[in-house]
LUMGU-62988 format. One record per residue (C-alpha): y, z, x; residue in one letter. Coordinates in steps of 0.5 Angstrom, whole numbers, plus 500, padded with zeros to 3 digits. Layout:
N
YZXA;...
END
This chain:
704
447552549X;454548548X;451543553X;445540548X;449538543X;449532546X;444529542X;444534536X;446530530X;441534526X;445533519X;448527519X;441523521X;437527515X;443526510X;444519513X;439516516X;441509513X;448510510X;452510517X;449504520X;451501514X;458503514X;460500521X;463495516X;461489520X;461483516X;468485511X;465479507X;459481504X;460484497X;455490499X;461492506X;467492500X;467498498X;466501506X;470504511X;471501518X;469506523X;473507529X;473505536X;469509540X;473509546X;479510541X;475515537X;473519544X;481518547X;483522540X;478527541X;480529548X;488529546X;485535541X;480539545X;481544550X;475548551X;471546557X;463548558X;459545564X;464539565X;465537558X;469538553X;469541546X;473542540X;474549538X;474551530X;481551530X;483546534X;478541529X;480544522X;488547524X;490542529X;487535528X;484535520X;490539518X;486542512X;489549512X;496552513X;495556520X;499561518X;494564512X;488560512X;482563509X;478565515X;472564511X;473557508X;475555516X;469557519X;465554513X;469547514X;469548521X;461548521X;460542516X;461538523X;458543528X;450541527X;448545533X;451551529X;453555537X;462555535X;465548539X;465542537X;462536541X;465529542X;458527539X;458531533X;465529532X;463521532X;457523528X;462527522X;467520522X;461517521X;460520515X;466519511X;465512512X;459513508X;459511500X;458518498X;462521503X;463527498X;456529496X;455529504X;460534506X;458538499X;450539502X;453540510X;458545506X;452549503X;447547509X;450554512X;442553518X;445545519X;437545518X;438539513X;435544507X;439548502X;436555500X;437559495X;441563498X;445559502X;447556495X;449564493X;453565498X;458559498X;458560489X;460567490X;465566494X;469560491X;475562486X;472559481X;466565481X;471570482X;474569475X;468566472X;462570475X;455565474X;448568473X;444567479X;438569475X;439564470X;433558469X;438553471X;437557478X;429558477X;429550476X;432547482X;429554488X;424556483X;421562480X;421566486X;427562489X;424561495X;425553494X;429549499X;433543496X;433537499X;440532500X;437527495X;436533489X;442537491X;446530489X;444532482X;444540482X;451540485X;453535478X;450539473X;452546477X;459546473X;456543466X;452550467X;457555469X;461552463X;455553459X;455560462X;461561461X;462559452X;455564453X;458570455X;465569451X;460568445X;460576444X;457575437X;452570438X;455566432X;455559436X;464560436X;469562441X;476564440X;481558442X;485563447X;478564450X;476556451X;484555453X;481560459X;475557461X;478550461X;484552466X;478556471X;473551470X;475545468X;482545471X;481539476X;480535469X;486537466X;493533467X;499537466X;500535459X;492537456X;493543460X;500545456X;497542449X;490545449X;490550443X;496546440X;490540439X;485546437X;490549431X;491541429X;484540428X;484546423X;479550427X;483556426X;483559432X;475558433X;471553437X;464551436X;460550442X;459542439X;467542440X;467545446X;462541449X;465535446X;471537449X;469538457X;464530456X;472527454X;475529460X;469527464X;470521461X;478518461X;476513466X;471511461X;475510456X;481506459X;475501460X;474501453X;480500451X;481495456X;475491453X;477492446X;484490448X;482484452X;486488458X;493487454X;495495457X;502495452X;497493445X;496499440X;490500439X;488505432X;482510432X;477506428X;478499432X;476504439X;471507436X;467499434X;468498441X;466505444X;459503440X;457500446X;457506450X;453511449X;457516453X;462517448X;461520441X;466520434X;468527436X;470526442X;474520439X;477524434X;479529440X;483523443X;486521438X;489529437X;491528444X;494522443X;498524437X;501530440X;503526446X;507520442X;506522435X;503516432X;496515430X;495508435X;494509443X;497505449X;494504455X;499508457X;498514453X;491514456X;494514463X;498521461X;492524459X;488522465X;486528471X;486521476X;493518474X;496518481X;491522485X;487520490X;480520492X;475516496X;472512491X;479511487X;483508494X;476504496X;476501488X;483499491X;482496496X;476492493X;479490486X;484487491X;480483493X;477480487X;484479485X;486474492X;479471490X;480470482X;487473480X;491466481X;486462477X;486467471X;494468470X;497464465X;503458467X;508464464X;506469468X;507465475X;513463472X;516469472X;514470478X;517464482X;524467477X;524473479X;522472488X;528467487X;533471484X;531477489X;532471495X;539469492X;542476492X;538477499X;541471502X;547471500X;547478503X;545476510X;550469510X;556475509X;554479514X;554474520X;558468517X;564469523X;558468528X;556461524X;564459524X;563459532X;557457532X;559450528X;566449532X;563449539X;558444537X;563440534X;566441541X;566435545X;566435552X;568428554X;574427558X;579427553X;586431554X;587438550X;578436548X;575443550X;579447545X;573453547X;570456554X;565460550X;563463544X;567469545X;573465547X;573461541X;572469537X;578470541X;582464538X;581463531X;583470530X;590469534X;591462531X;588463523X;587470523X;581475521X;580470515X;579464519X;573467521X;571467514X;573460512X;568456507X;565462505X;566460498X;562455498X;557457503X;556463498X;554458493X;550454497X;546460500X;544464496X;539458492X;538456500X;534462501X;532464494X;528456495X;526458501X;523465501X;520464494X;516457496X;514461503X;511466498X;508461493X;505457498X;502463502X;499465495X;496458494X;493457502X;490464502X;483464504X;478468499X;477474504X;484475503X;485473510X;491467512X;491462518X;496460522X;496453520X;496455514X;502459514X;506454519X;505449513X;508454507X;513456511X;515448513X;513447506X;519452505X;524449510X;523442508X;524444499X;531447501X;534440505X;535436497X;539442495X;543445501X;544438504X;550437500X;553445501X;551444508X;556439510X;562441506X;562448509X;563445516X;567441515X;572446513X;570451518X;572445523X;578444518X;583449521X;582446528X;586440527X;594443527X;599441522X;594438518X;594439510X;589444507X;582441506X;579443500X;571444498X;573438492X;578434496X;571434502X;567432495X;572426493X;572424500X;565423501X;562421494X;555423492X;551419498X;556421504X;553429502X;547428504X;549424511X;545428517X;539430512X;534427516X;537431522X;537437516X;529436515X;528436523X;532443524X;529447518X;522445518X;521447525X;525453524X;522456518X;515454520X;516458526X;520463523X;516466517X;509466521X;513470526X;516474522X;509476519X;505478525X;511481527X;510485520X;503487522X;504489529X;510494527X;506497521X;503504521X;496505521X;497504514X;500498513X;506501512X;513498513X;519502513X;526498513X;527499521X;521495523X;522490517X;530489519X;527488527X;520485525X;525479522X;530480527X;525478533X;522473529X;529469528X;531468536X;526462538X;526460531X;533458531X;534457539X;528452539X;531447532X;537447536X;538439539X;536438532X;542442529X;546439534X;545431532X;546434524X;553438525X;556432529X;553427524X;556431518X;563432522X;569427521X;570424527X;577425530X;581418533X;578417539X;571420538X;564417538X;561415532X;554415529X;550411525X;544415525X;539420527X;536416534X;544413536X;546419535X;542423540X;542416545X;550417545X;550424546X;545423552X;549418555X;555422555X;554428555X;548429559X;541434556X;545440556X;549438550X;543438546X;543446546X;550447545X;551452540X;544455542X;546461543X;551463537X;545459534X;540465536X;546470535X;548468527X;540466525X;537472528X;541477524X;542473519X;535473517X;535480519X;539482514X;536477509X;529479509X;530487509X;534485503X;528481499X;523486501X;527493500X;529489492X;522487492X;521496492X;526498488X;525493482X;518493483X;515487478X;507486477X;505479475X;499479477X;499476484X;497479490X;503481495X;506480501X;502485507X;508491508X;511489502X;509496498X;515501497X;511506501X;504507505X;499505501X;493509501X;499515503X;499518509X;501524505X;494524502X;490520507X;492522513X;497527515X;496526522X;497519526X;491520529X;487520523X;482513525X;477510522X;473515518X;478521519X;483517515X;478519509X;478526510X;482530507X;481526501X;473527502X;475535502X;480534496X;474530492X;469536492X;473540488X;476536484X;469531483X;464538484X;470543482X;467546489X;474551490X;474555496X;480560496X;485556502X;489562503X;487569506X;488576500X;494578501X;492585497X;485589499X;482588491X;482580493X;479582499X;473586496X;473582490X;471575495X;
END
């Protein structure tokens, strides 16, 4: 029987004829793919599979139960799972209802989630016990029956509720499309069962402690821990002395299904400023236009929010404390993400004020000024000794070669100058560096953000022109810092002589003299970061996790390998600016300019001079903008700043759509991404609760 199952994809194809085509998601810029998952590779699909699947039958493979739902999914604890629950999740997926799962049926399951009503799916599958593509009275019994919610709440199968959807004689089946609305309207009349059998007098009244009960059993998905702690305290502040009419309590239930309603409401009424307060009378003129919302349900609001904060106005942020949603994460919630994502790439930047994007420049700016001046302490021995051996030259005058190698130089300027010889001109190098690197990265991102594409992607010119753009900005201000920190790193070279100071440098060159070299300044940083931060930013992808998800050892290493051949290439040009900004010595070739400067060095000393220093160049840059950037991006997290803009790929302060929530195992791809939050959504959407752990005593047992 396992053989046939090949082709049996009965459920998926009678529930989604026309949703798993659509949700191969093959043109991301259609406005109907925005909300859509991709689906998986299918050899990479079938590669996982095969990794999980152990039982053989006929020569093919198949997945067990456990291996499915224990194993890969992960949905249940393999120490105490309900065994009940495993075989109903298990089921879901094997169409063929014969106890393996086949590749076919796993494509066909992944299939699923991609779809946009992933969640009403694998409720219908869950209740389809035949996997005929019906669902029976019984089959919906039998699941209800066996939920925690039933055990609490018991709920009348020979209500007219029953008798509408299976008919009198409940021999009706159920199709996909009607179960979509029996299964949201189910827990409307479970709660309305249950105020009935609470009501023992038939007055229309329940006591607070009973509607507090029914809340916690029924509604609990709904509730957030503070209206769960406080719902008798707004009772007994409305004056219902302990009485709850059912208008109330109905009132009560249709407000917590509408919280995310009423953020829309007070964003309209607001005009999206989250920090306005807002009274009850101006969000009850603004509620007009929704006709979900009552003056009751606003006046229970309202108790909520006063018992929170103790003031009769709301903030966005009293609403988010009240909302089951907040911080949870369900299929449409992180594919409402990803899509507001991309309305704000396409409109965010045009509708943020001057002010706004200001503030964003100050803020990435101080963030890259404490960043840079980070990496430049860390590596600045290595810069020392990369300047002094490019400052070398190797002509034939006597005593001229000071320095074999990097390491030799290392080795000298300890012996002759000290540790703190390692570190001369850090001064000024601190002064000038931290406003270096804060110019540099805060132009990278900004130019990122204004040649990003409306779909959100950014080509490779487009990223060379910000990260050249970036170069090029930091040369005016840093060219005058540049040059009075080598000449006195060279300074200790020359014995006897007097102490040069950064102002004595100044005096000595005038304001003109600060910017010799600048051109050659221009021709080393602009490559430099034009290769450098779309490095780095590729890099960034590549070390990501299947998230997108950067942690700070594949940032420091994504900006580490991105440094080697930006700062080996920009060499030659580094080069002429470090001999044009040194004071030549008596005896020494001088030069007037950028092409006479390169034409000597040719003449003289041949090609190989041109690459001087390459080396200690690659050794300084690399992991100085190592740490830099590792700096920039962990600062970015820990004093995180919305402004409104979009944010660098890999920047978030952890996986954004939660490797926690959204896949536990990393061989969770495509669809199976989806699938414990799909699992998740049926009870918190439905309130479809299935116990997860096996009784621990024989009355539990009894009673499921």
């Amino acid at each position: 029987m396992a053989g046939e199952k090949g082709t049996k994809l009965d459920i998926v194809s009678k529930v989604w004829p026309v949703a798993i085509q659509k949700a191969k998601c093959e043109s991301p810029k259609k406005s109907s793919d925005e909300l859509m998952i991709k689906r998986a590779d299918s050899e990479e699909l079938r590669h996982v599979f095969e990794k999980y699947a152990s039982q053989v039958v006929q020569g093919e493979k198949y997945m067990s139960y456990s291996e499915f739902v224990l194993n890969y999914l992960q949905l249940l604890d393999a120490d105490k799972y309900d065994e009940y629950t495993h075989k109903v999740f298990a089921s879901c997926v094997d169409t063929s209802r014969d106890g393996l799962i086949s590749f076919s049926e796993f494509q066909g399951f992944e299939a699923l989630l991609c779809a946009p009503d992933a969640m009403y799916a694998l409720a219908f599958q869950i209740f389809d016990r035949n996997g005929n593509g019906y669902i029976t009275y019984d089959e919906f019994q039998d699941i209800i029956k066996h939920t925690t919610l039933h055990q609490f709440i018991p709920f009348d199968f020979d209500s007219e509720f029953i008798k509408l959807h299976f008919g009198k004689d409940k021999s009706r089946k159920v199709t996909y499309t009607d179960f979509t609305q029996l299964i949201h309207d189910f827990h409307e009349e479970h709660a309305w069962q249950a105020f009935r059998r609470r009501d023992k007098n038939n007055c229309g009244y329940i006591s607070a402690k009973d509607f507090e009960e029914i809340l916690l059993c029924l509604k609990s998905y709904l509730l957030s821990p503070f209206v769960k702690e406080n719902i008798v305290s707004v009772i007994l502040g409305e004056g219902h002395q302990r009485q709850i009419s059912y208008a109330y309590y109905t009132a009560f239930i249709s407000l917590l299904n509408n919280m995310e309603l009423c953020k829309r409401i007070y964003l309209s009424a607001t005009r999206r400023d989250e920090t306005q307060p807002l009274s009850k009378e101006e969000f009850l003129y603004q509620s007009q236009e929704f006709s979900q919302i009552t003056p009751l349900e606003v006046d229970i609001l309202y108790q909520l929010v006063y018992l929170q904060n103790q003031q009769s106005q709301m903030t966005f942020s009293d609403l988010s404390k009240l909302s089951p949603m907040e911080d949870r994460e369900t299929p449409f919630k992180i594919q409402l993400q990803i899509a507001e994502q991309k309305l704000r790439l396409e409109q965010g930047q045009t509708k943020r004020t001057v002010f706004l994007q200001a503030a964003e420049s100050a803020y990435r700016f101080a963030l890259g000024a404490l960043a840079g001046a980070t990496g430049a302490t860390a590596v600045y021995p290595i810069d020392l000794v990369k300047t002094r051996l490019q400052n070398q030259r190797s002509t034939s005058f006597v005593g001229e070669l000071m320095y074999k190698n990097s390491f030799d130089c290392f080795r000298k300027v300890i012996r002759h100058e000290g540790v703190l010889g390692l570190y001369r001109g850090l001064a000024p190098q601190l002064v000038g560096v931290a406003p270096e690197k804060a110019i540099k990265l805060t132009m990278n991102d900004l130019m990122r953000d204004k040649l990003l594409q409306k779909d959100g992607t950014l080509p490779l010119w487009a990223e060379m022109v910000a990260g050249g753009t970036a170069g090029a900005s930091q040369v005016v201000f840093t060219n005058p810092l540049e040059i009075v920190k080598i000449r006195l790193q060279v300074a200790g070279e020359i014995v006897g002589k007097a102490r040069v100071s950064a102002i004595s440098v100044i005096k000595e060159l005038g304001f003109f003299g600060l910017y010799k070299g600048s051109k050659a300044c221009f021709l080393r940083d602009i490559p430099f970061s034009a290769i450098y931060f779309p490095a780095y930013a590729h890099n960034k992808k590549y070390f990501a996790d299947e998230n997108g998800y950067n942690s700070p050892g594949s940032l420091l290493l994504s900006a580490t390998l991105a440094g080697m051949p930006a700062a080996f290439f920009p060499t030659p040009a580094d080069v002429i600016k470090t001999r044009l900004q040194v004071q030549a010595r008596k005896g020494q070739t001088t030069y007037k300019g950028v092409i006479d400067c390169a034409r000597k060095i040719y003449a003289e000393e041949g090609m190989g001079a041109f690459w001087k220093g390459g080396p200690a160049r690659v050794f300084r840059s690399s992991p100085q903008f190592g740490v830099t950037l590792l700096t920039y991006e962990l600062l970015q997290r820990l004093f995180y700043v919305d402004f409104g803009g979009s944010r660098p790929e890999g920047s978030e302060a952890k996986s954004v759509h939660l490797q926690d929530v959204l896949s536990r195992n990393p061989d969770h791809i495509g669809g199976y991404r989806m699938a414990l939050a799909t699992f998740d959504g049926i009870e918190t959407k439905f309130g479809l609760m299935l116990p997860k752990f096996r009784p621990s005593t024989p009355s539990a047992e009894a009673a499921q």
